[in-house]
C-alpha positions in Angstrom: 0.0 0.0 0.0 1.7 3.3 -1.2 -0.8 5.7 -0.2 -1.1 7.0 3.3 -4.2 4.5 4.3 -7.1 6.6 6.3 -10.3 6.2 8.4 -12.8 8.5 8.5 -15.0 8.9 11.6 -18.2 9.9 12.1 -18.9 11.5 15.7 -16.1 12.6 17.0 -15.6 12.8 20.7 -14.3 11.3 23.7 -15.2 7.8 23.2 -13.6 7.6 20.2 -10.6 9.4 20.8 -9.9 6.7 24.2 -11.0 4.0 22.1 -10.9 3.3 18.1 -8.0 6.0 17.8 -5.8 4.5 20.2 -6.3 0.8 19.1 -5.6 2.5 15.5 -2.3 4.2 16.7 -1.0 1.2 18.4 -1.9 -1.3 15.8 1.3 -2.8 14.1 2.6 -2.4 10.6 2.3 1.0 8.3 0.6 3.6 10.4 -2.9 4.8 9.8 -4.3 8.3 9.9 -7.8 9.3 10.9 -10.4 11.9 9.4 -12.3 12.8 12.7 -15.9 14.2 11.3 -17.9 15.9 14.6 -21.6 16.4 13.5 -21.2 20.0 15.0 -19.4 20.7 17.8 -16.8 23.5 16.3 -15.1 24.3 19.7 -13.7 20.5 19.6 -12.6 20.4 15.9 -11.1 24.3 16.4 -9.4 23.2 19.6 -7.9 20.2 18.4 -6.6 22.6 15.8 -4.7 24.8 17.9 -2.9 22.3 19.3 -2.0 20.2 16.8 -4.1 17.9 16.2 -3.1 16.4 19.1 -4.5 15.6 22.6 -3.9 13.7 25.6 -5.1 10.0 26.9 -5.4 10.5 30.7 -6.4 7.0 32.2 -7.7 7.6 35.8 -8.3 4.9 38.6 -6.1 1.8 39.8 -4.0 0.7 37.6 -3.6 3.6 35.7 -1.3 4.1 32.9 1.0 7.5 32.5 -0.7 10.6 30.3 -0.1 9.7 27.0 0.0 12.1 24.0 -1.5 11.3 20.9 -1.5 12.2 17.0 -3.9 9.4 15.2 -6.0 12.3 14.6 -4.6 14.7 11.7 -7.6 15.9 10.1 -10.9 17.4 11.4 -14.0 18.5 10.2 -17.9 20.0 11.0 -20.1 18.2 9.3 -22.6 20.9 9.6 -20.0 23.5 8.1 -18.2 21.3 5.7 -20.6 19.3 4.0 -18.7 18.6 0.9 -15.5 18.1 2.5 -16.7 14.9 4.3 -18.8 13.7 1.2 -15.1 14.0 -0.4 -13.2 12.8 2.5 -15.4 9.5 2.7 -15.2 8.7 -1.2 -11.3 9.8 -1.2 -9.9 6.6 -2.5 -6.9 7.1 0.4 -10.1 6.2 2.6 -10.1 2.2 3.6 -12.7 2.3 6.4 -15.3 4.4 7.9 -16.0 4.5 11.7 -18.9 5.8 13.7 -19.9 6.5 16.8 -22.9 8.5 16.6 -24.9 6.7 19.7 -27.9 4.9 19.7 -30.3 7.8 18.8 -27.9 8.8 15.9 -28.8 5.4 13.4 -32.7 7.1 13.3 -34.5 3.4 14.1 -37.9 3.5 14.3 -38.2 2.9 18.1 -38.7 -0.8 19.1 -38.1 -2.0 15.3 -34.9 -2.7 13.8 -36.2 -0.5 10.7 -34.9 2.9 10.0 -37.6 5.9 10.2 -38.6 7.3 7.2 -40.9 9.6 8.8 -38.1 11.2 11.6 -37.3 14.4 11.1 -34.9 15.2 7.9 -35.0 11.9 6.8 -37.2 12.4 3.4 -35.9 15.7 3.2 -32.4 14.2 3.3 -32.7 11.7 0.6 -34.4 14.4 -1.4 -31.4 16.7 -1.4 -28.5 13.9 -1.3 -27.6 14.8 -5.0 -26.5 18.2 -3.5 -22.7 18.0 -2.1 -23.0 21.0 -0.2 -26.5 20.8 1.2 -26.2 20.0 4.8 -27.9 16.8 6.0 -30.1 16.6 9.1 -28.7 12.9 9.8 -25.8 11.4 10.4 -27.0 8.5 7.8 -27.5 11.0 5.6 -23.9 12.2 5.6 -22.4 8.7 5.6 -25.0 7.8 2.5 -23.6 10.8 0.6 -20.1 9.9 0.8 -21.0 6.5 -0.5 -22.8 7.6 -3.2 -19.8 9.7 -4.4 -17.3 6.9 -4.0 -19.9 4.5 -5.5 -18.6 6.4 -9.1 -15.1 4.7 -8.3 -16.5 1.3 -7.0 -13.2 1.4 -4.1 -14.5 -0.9 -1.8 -14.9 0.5 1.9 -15.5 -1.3 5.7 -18.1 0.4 8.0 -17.4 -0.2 11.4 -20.6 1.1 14.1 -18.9 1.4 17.3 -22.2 2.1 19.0 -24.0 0.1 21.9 -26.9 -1.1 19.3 -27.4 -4.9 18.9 -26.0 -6.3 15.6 -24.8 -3.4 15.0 -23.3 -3.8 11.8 -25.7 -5.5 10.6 -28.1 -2.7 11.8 -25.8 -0.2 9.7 -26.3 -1.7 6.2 -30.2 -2.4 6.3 -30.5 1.0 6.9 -28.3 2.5 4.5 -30.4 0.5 2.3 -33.9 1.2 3.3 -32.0 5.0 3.1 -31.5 4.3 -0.6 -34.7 3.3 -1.1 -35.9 7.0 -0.8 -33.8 8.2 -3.0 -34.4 9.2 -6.3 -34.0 6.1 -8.4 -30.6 6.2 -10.4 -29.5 7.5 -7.4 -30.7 4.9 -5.2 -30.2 1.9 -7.8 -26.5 3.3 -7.8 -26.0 3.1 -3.9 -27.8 0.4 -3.0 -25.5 -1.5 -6.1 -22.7 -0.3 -4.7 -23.0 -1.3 -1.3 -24.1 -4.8 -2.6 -21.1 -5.3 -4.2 -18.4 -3.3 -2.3 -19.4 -2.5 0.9 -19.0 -4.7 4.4 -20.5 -3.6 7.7 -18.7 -6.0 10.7 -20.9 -6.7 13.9 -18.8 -4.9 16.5 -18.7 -4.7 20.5 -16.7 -1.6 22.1 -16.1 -1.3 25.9 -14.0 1.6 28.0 -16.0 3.5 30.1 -14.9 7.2 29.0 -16.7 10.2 31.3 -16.9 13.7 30.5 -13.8 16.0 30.5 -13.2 18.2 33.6 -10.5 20.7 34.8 -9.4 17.6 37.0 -8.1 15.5 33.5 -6.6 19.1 32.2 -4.5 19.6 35.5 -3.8 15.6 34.9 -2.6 16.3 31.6 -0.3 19.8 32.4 1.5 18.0 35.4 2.3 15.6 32.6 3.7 18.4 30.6 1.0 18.3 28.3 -0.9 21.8 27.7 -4.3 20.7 26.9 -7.8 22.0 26.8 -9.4 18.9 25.6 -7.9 15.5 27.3 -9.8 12.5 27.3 -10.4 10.6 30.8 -10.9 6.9 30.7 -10.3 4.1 33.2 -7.4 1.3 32.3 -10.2 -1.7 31.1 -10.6 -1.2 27.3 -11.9 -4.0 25.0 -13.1 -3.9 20.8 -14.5 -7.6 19.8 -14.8 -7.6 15.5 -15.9 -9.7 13.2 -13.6 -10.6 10.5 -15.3 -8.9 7.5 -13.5 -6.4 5.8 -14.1 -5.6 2.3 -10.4 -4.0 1.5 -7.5 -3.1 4.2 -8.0 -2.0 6.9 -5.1 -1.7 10.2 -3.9 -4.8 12.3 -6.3 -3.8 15.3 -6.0 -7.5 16.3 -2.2 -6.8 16.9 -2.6 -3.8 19.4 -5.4 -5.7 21.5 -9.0 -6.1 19.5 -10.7 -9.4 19.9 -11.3 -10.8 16.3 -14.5 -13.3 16.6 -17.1 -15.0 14.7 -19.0 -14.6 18.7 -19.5 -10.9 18.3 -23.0 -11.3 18.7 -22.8 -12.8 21.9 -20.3 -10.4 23.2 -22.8 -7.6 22.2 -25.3 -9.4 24.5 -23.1 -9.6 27.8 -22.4 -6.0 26.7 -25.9 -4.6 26.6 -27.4 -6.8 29.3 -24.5 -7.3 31.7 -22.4 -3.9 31.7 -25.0 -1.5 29.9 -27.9 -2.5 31.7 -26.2 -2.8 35.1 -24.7 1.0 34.6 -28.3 2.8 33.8 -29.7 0.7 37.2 -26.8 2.5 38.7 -27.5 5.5 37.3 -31.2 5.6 38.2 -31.6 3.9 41.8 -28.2 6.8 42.0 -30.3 9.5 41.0 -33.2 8.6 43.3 -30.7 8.4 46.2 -29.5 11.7 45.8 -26.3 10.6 44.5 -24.1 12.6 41.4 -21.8 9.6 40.4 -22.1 6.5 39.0 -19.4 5.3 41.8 -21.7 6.1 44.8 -24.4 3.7 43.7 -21.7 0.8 42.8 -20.7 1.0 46.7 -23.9 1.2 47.9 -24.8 -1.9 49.5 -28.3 -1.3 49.4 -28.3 -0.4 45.2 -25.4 -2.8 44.7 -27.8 -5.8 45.6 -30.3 -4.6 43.1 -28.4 -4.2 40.4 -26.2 -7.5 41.3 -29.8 -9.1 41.1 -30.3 -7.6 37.7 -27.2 -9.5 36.8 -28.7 -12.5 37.7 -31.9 -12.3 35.6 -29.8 -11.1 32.8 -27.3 -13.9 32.7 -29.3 -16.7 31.5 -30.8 -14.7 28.6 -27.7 -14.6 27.6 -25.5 -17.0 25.3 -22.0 -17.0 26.3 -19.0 -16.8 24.0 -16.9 -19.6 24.6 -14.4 -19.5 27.7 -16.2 -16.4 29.2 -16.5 -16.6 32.8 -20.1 -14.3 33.4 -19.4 -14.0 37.2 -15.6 -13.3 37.4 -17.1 -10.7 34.3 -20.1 -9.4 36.9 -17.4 -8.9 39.8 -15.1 -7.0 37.9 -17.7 -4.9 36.6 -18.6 -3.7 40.0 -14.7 -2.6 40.4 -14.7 -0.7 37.5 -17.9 1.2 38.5 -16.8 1.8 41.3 -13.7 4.0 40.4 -14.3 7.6 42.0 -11.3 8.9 39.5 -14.1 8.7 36.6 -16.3 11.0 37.9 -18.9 9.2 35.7 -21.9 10.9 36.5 -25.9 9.6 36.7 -27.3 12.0 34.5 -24.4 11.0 31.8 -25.3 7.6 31.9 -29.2 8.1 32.7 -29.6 10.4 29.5 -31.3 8.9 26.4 -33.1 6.3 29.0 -36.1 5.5 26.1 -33.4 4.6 23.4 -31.3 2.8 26.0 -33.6 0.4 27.3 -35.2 -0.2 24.2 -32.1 -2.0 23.4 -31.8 -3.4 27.2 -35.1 -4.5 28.6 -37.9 -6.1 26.3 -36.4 -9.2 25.2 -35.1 -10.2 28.6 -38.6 -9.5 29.7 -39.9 -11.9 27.4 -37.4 -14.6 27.2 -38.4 -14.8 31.2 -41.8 -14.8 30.3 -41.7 -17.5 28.4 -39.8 -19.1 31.3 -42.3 -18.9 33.4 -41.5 -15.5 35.4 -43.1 -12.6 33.3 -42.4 -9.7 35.4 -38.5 -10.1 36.7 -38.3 -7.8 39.8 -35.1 -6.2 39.3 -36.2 -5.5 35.5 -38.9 -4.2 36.8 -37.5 -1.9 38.9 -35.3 -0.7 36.4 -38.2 0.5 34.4 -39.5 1.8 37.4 -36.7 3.9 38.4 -36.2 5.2 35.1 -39.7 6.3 35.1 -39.6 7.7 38.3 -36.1 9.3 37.6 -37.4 11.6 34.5 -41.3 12.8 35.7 -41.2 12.4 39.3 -37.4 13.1 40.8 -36.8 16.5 42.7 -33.2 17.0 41.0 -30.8 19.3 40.4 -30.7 21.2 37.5 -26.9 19.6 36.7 -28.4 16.3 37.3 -31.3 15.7 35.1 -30.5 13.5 32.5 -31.5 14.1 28.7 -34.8 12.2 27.9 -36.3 12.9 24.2 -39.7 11.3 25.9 -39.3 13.8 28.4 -42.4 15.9 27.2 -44.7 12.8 26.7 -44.1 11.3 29.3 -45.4 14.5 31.2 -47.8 14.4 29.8 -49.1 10.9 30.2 -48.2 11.6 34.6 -51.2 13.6 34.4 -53.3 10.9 34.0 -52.0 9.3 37.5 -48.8 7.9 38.8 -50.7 4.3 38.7 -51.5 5.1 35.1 -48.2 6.4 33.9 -47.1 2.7 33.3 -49.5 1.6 31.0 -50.1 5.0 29.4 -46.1 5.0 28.6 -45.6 1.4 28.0 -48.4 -0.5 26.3 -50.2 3.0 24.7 -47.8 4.9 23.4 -45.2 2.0 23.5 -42.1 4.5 24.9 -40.0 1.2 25.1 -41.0 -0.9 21.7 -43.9 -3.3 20.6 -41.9 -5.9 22.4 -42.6 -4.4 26.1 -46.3 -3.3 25.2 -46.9 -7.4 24.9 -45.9 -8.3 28.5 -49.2 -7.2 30.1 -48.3 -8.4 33.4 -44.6 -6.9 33.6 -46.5 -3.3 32.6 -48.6 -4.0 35.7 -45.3 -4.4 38.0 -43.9 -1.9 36.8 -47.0 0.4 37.3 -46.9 -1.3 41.5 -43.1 -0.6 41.5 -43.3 3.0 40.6 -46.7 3.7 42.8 -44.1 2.1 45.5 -40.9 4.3 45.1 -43.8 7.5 45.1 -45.3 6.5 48.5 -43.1 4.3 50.5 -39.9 5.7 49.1 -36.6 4.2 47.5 -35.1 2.5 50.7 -38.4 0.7 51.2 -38.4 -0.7 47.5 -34.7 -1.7 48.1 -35.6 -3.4 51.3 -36.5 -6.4 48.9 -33.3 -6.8 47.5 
């Protein structure tokens, strides 16, 4: 390979720059250089600018490694600004693989469906205007879709590689790039929808580092380092990337600096989502009920800690294992790692985007217990509970409410009665998916569970743990 090889990410920000660019900087063999696309935050790209390109890895908890400085990232754009620059940067033929992390929300699924939205905002308005280079897109697919388009003229075959927390994500990636081309005008669409066909592969993935929010704490971190910088990137010592093996050109040796290469990735999403992610937003909203800030206050908690061990246990056997993997050394350690102060990981961090999170998180556990005889799973419930609770009921600071985009409707639907909420949220207006609206009796639990934790209070409802 003569060129200088290149990824382009999508969504730049903290998680990627402690995660996929460090893998990338450490993998072995020619180096790889990284197009760093954020959707619109101009303070990060500018700032990254003025010094450098570069920024510092500050790792933060036992075990932790010294600052590290690095220079992976050497271009960045505004997708909101620049348009046509990331349409060109995605089709450049220097461009091997494209990486995104654009979170859950960002894909635009239809909620509780695996299909994309047609009727979300932008999205016909999007594929209406992809023919324009310098139009700016509302979505993120939109963006992707329009550097494919372009490249689809040279045929260069590219890898896709969702680093998000959605299951079969990769999978996930391509139907909707396709059902995206479906809107298009049809040369147009014929053309993409060809294109990624024939030259376009889209890898199941799992990613794992838990990365909080930059503070003044990291910056002085990084100075008494010797490294000047206004935008360090915390993140505790555990990191872990499982792949599949599907790459439709080159792409770097990530195996060689640590990635887990597996035809199990599915599985590994699974202990991911229903182990780690699932355990974290308990955390987050039993923490926010308790008064707490930090994810790390819960995890000590005995009180929380045996509810959300408990939700461990009626996750695990909905799970199937990759081979070797030890569930409860995995559980333990997870409790270490959430309990690292250093992180500062905050409740409303984690808590934010609740109805997209546990879309992914809670129906089909629910139902694979209800077909096993238990349909309404106490600590599940309670999780749905105390996310409910958490965004229309809890007294919180203004610092710690978390982002909820079913904030208004759900509301809304409180009016009706706090024993009404349940039903109103879950089976009529189906907040969490189809899936949930089925499991009649775990709606009722949930709707006894939250009338609980309004009259008898949080410690009460823990009592049963």
């Amino acid at each position: 390979m003569t060129e200088q090889p290149r990824i382009v990410h999508l969504g730049l920000g903290n998680f990627h720059r402690a995660h996929q660019a460090v893998y990338t900087a450490d993998a072995a063999g020619q180096p790889w250089r990284i197009t760093a696309v954020a959707r619109s935050n101009r303070q990060l790209v500018e700032t990254l600018k003025a010094q450098n390109m570069s920024y510092t890895i500050v790792e933060v908890g036992p075990g932790a490694a010294e600052p590290r400085r690095m220079t992976v990232i050497d271009r960045a754009l505004v997708a909101k600004d620049e348009p046509a620059a990331v349409r060109a940067a995605i089709a450049d033929p220097e461009c091997h693989v494209v990486t995104l992390t654009i979170t859950e929300k960002g894909y635009g699924y239809k909620p509780g469906s695996s299909d994309l939205d047609v009727e979300a905002a932008g999205v016909r308005e999007d594929a209406a205007g992809l023919g324009d280079a310098d139009r700016v897109p509302t979505t993120m697919l939109a963006v992707l879709a329009g550097g494919l388009l372009d490249r689809a003229d040279s045929g260069n075959p590219i890898t896709l590689v969702s680093c998000d927390n959605v299951g079969h994500n990769g999978t996930g990636l391509g139907r909707l790039l396709r059902q995206f081309a479906a809107l298009l005008p049809a040369e147009q669409g014929d053309k993409l929808t060809a294109y990624l066909d024939a030259s376009v592969s889209t890898p199941n993935t799992m990613v794992d580092r838990i990365v909080p929010a930059t503070t003044d704490k990291h910056r002085d971190m990084a100075a008494e380092a010797g490294f000047e910088d206004q935008i360090p990137v915390p993140g505790e010592p555990f990191t872990m990337w499982v792949l599949e093996d599907d790459f439709a050109g080159p792409h770097p040796d990530w195996a060689s600096s640590g990635a887990i290469l597996s035809d199990q990735v599915d599985r590994y999403e699974l202990v991911k989502l229903r182990l780690l992610n699932a355990a974290n937003s308990m955390l987050a909203y039993l923490g926010l009920l308790n008064g707490g800030t930090f994810i790390a206050e819960g995890a000590v908690n005995d009180a929380i800690k045996a509810a959300t061990w408990q939700l461990g246990e009626e996750m695990q056997p909905t799970i199937t294992l990759p081979d070797g993997f030890d569930p409860i050394d995995y559980r333990k350690e997870l409790f270490v790692r959430f309990s690292n102060l250093e992180l500062g990981h905050t409740c409303q961090q984690v808590g934010s985007d609740g109805s997209a999170k546990l879309t992914q998180r809670v129906p089909g556990p629910v139902a694979w217990h209800a077909e096993h005889g238990d349909p309404a799973p106490k600590a599940l419930v309670l999780l749905t509970a105390a996310w409910l609770a958490a965004v229309v009921y809890a007294d919180l600071p203004e610092g710690n409410v978390p982002d909820e985009p079913a904030r208004d409707l759900l509301k809304q639907l409180a009016e009706g009665g706090v024993d009404q909420l349940a039903k109103a949220a879950l089976v009529d207006h189906a907040v969490l998916g189809p899936q949930l609206a089925e499991q009649t009796a775990f709606v009722e639990a949930v709707s006894a569970q939250l009338v609980a934790l309004q009259e008898k209070g949080l410690a009460a409802v823990l009592a049963d743990f």
